[in-house]
C-alpha positions in Angstrom: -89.4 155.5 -112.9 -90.2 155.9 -116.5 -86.7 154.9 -117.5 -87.3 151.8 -115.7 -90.5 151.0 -117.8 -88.3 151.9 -121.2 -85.8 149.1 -119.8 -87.8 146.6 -119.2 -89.5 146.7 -122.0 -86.1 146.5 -124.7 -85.5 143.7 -122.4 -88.4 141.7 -123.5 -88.0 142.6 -126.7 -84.5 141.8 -126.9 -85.2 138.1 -125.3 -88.3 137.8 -127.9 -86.2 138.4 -130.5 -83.0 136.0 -129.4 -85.9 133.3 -129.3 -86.8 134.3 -132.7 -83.8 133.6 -133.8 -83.0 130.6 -132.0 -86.4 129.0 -133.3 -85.3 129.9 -136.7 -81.8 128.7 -136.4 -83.5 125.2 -135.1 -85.4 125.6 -138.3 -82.9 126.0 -140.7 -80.9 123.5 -139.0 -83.8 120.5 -139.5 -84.2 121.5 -142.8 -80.6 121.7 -143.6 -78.7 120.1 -141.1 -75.0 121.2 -140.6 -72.8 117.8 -140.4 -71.3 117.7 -137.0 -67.6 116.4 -136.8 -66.5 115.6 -133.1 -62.5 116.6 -133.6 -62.0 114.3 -130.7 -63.2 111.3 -131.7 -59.9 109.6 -131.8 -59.4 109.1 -136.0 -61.5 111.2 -136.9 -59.0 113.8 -138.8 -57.1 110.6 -139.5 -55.7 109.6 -142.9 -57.0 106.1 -142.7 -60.8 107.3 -141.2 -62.9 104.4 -143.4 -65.1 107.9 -143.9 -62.7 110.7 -143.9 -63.7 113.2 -141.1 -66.2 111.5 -139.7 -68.5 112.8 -142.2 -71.5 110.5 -143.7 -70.1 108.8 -147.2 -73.1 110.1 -149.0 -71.8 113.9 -148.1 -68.1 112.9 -148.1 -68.6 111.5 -152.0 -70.4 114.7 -152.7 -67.7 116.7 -151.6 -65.1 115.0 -153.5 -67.2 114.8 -156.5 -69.3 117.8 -156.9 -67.1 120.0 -155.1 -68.9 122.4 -153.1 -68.5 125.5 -151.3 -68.5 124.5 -147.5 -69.1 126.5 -144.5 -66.9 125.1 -141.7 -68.5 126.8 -138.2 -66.6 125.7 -135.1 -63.0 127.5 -133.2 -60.2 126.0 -131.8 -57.6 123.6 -132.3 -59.8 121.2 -134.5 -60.5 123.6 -136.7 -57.6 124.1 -138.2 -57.1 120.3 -138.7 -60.6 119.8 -140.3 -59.9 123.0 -143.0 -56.2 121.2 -143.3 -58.0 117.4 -144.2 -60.5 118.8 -146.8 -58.3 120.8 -148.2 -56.0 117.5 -149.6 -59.2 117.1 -151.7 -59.4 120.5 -152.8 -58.6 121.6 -156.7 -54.9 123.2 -156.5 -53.6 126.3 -156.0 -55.0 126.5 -152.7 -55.0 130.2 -151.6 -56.1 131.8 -148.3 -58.4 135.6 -147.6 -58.0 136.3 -144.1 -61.0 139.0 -143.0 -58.7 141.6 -141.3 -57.6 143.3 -144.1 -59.6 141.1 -146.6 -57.7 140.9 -150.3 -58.9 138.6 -152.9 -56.4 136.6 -155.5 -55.5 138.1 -158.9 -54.4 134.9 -160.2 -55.4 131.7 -160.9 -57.8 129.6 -157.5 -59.0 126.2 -157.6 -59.7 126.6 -153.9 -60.4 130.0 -151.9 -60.1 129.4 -148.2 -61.6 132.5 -146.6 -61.0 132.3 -142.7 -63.2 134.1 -139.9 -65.4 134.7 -142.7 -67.9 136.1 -139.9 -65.4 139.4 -139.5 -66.0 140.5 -143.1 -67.5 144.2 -143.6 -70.3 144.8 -145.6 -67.8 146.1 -148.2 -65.9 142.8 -148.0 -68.4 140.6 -148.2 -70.0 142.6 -151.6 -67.0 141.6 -153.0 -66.4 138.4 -152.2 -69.7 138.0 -154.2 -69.0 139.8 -156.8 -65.8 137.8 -157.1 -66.5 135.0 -156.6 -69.9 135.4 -159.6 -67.3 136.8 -162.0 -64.2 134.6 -161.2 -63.5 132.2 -164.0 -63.3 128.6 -163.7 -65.5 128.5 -161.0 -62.9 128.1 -157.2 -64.1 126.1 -154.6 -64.6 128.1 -151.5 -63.9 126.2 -147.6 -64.6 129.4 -145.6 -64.6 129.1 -141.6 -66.9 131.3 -139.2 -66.6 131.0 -135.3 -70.5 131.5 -134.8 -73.4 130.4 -136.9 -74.3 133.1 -140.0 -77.4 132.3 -140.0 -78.9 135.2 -137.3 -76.5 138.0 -139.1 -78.4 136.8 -142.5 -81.7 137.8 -140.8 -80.5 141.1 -139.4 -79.2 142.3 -142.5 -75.7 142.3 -141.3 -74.7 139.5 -143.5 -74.7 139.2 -147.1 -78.0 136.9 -147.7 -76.7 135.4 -151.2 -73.1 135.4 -149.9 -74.3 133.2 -147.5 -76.2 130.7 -149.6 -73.3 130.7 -151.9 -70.4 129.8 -149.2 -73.2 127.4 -147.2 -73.9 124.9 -150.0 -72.4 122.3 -147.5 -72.1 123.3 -143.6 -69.7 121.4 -141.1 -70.2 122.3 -137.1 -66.9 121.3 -135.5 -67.4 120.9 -132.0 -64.5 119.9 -129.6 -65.3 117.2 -127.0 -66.4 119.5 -123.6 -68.7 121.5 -126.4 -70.1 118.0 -127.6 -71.0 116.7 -123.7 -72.6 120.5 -123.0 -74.8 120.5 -125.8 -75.8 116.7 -125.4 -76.4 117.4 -121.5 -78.3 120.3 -122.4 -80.6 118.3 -125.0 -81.2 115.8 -122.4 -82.1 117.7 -120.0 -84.2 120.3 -122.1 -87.4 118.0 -123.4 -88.7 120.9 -125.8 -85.2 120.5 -127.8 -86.8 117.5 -128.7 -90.1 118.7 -130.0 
């Protein structure tokens, strides 16, 4: 019976805590908003998209201009064809860091693409940072995670200036049965609106 009790109670605590972090991942995201791309909006990923991607010109100038690091979140198909678009703007050599094992680049990166970026140890990510702080000129970083980084920040499981460092711009790619879920969820959940 006691076991029971002890149960029931991680339960709640586990659900308060999800809804903790959901509430601050709604935060964050009002405050900095990730810019969705719908990968099946037909031209989207095209060549002749009057704003490349689908992404606002404002953002899409900022990218070409100041170069930041971006944080792509989103899996699939579309994916790949996003990182493949912004990566024509990107400052050449291009090089890739897959997480499983991770390496870095000895030699000379205008663009670091660091892929499932989510996967990276502890370890790993330490020296991304440390890399990446030391690396001279300055690489752009396009780094993809299939989940948002955000809740691994808060539980200490994610390197918290690694983080800011790869998120100065955020993309969600969504695919088009993600995109109809979440608006059929907002429409149907009033407090989303709130």
């Amino acid at each position: 019976m006691q076991h029971d009790g002890a149960i029931e109670r991680r339960r709640s605590w586990n659900s308060g805590l999800r809804e903790r972090f959901r509430r601050l991942e709604d935060r964050w995201n009002r405050i900095y908003p990730p810019i969705p791309i719908d990968g099946e909006q037909p031209g989207i990923l095209a060549d002749d998209s009057e704003s490349g991607l689908g992404i606002p010109d404002r953002e899409r100038h900022a990218f070409e201009i100041r170069r930041p690091n971006v944080l792509i979140v989103g899996s699939g198909p579309n994916l790949g064809r996003v990182v493949h678009r912004l990566e024509r703007s990107c400052p050449r050599p291009i090089l890739a860091a897959s997480s499983s094992p991770f390496s870095l680049p000895t030699g000379e990166v205008g663009t670091l693409v660091v892929l499932n970026a989510d996967h990276l140890s502890p370890t790993d990510q330490q020296l991304l940072y440390v890399w990446l702080t030391c690396t001279r000129p300055k690489p752009q970083v396009l780094s993809t995670t299939a989940i948002s980084l955000l809740p691994s920040v808060v539980r200490g499981t994610f390197n918290e200036a690694l983080f800011y460092r790869l998120n100065e711009m955020c993309l969600t790619v969504w695919d088009a049965s993600h995109a109809r879920t979440t608006r059929r969820a907002e429409s149907a959940d009033p407090a989303l609106h709130a």
